[in-house]
NUKE-47225 format. One record per residue (C-alpha): residue in one letter; x, y, z. Coordinates in steps of 0.02 Angstrom, whole numbers, padded with zeros to 5 digits, always signed. Layout:
N
AXYZ/...
***
This chain:
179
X+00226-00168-01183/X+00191-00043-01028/X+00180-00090-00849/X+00017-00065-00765/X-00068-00047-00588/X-00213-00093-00548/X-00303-00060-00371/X-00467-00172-00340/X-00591-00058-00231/X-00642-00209-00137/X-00592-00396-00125/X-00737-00455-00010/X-00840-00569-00104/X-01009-00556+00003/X-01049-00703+00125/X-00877-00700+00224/X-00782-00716+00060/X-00623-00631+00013/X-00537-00645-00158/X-00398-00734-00173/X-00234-00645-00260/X-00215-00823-00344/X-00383-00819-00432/X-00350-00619-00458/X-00192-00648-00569/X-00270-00813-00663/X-00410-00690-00719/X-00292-00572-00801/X-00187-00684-00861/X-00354-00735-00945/X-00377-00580-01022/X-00213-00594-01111/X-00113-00485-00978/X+00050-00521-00962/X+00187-00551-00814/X+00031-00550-00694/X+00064-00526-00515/X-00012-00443-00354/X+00061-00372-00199/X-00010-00434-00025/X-00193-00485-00025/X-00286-00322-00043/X-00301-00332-00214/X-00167-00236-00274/X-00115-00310-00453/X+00026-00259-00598/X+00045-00317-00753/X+00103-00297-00943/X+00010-00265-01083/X-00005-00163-01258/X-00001+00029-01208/X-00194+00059-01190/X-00328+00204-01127/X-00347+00183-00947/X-00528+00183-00961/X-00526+00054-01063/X-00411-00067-00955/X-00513-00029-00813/X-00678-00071-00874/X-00590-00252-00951/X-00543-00279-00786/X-00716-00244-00710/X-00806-00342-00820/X-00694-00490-00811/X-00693-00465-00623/X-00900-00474-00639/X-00900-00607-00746/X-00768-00704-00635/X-00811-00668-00458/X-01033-00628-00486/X-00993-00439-00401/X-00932-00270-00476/X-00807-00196-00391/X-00722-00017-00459/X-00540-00051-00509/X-00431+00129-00529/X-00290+00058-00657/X-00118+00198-00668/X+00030+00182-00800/X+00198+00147-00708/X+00270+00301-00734/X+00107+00385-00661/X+00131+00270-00497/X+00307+00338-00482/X+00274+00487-00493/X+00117+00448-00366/X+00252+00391-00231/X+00384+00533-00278/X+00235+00665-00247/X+00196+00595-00070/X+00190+00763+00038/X+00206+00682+00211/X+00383+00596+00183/X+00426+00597+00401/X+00280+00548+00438/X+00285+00408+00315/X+00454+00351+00359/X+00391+00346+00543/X+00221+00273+00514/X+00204+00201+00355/X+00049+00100+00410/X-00040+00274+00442/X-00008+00394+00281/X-00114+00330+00140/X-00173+00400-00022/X-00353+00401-00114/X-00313+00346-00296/X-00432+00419-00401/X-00523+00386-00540/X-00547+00580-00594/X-00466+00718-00504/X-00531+00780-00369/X-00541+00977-00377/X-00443+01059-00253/X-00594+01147-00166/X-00680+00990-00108/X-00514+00966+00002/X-00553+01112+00106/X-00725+01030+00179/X-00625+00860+00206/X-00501+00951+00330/X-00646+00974+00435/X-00659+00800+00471/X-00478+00801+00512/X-00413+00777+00710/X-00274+00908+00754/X-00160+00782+00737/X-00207+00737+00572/X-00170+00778+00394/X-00246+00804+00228/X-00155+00848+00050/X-00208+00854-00137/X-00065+00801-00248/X-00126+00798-00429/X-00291+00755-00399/X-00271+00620-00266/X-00296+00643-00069/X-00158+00592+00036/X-00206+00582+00223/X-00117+00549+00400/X-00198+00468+00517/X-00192+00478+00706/X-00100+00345+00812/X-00196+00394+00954/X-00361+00358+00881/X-00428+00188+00849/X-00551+00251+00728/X-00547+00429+00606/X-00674+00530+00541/X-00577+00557+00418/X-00561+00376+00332/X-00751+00396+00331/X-00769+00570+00265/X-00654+00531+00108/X-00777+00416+00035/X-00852+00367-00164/X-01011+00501-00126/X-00914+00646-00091/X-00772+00618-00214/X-00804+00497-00328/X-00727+00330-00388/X-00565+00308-00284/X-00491+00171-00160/X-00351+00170-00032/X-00178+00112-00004/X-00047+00163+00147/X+00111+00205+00108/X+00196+00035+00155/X+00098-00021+00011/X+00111+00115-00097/X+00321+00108-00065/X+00320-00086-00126/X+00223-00054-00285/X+00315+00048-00345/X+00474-00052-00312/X+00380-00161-00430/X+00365-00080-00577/X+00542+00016-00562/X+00641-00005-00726/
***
């Protein structure tokens, strides 16, 4: 068996709905995935199952989500070792021990090539900071701005299938899957 993770694009459910992690783990469990489980309620999920393609998980988990929920939403699915090594490759480790709430990464689907970062950092404040570690976008945010540019500019049309998670969240994932 090998450890998964699985990151849910988006858990709003139209109409002032949001999924709940509850109904999230009974619909993998449904799928035959094993030790089920999901970390705060932003749709963040690991689980067990027979070593598989990625591509392959993820679209099982898409159209189960569909079939469960009536909405697609893109789900970016890594191997445990691959998260590890996600969290060990975090380039802003100071700023993330300061502010964990404001360093996050874009998982991505496909990499993104490293010339596209170049035209992100334009979006970037002076205070903040943008990175490509194996073909995902780490950012830092600014405290002193309620809103970034930035957040905005990293989006599905400009780099593809890819969602979010800070590095509080990041941190306690991987605690999850560590052997």
């Amino acid at each position: 068996m090998q450890t998964y993770v699985a990151l849910l694009y988006s858990i709003g459910l139209g109409e002032g709905r949001r999924l709940v992690m509850s109904d999230l783990k009974a619909m993998a469990e449904g799928l035959g995935l094993k030790n089920a489980r999901t970390l705060v309620a932003t749709g963040n999920l690991v689980f067990e199952a027979r070593a598989s393609k990625l591509p392959s998980l993820e679209q099982r988990l898409e159209v189960a989500f569909e079939k469960t929920f009536g909405r697609h939403v893109d789900i970016i699915v890594r191997r445990a070792e691959d998260w590890l090594k996600l969290a060990a490759g975090n380039p802003f480790p100071g700023q993330s021990a300061d502010a964990g709430d404001q360093v996050a990464v874009r998982v991505m689907r496909a990499p993104v090539p490293a010339d596209a970062i170049t035209a992100l950092r334009a979006y970037a404040a002076e205070d903040e900071l943008v990175q490509l570690v194996d073909g995902d976008i780490w950012l830092v945010f600014s405290r002193e701005r309620p809103s970034s540019r930035l957040l905005a500019a990293a989006n599905h049309k400009r780099f593809g299938v890819g969602t979010s998670r800070n590095w509080n969240t990041v941190r306690k994932l991987a605690e999850m899957v560590s052997p």
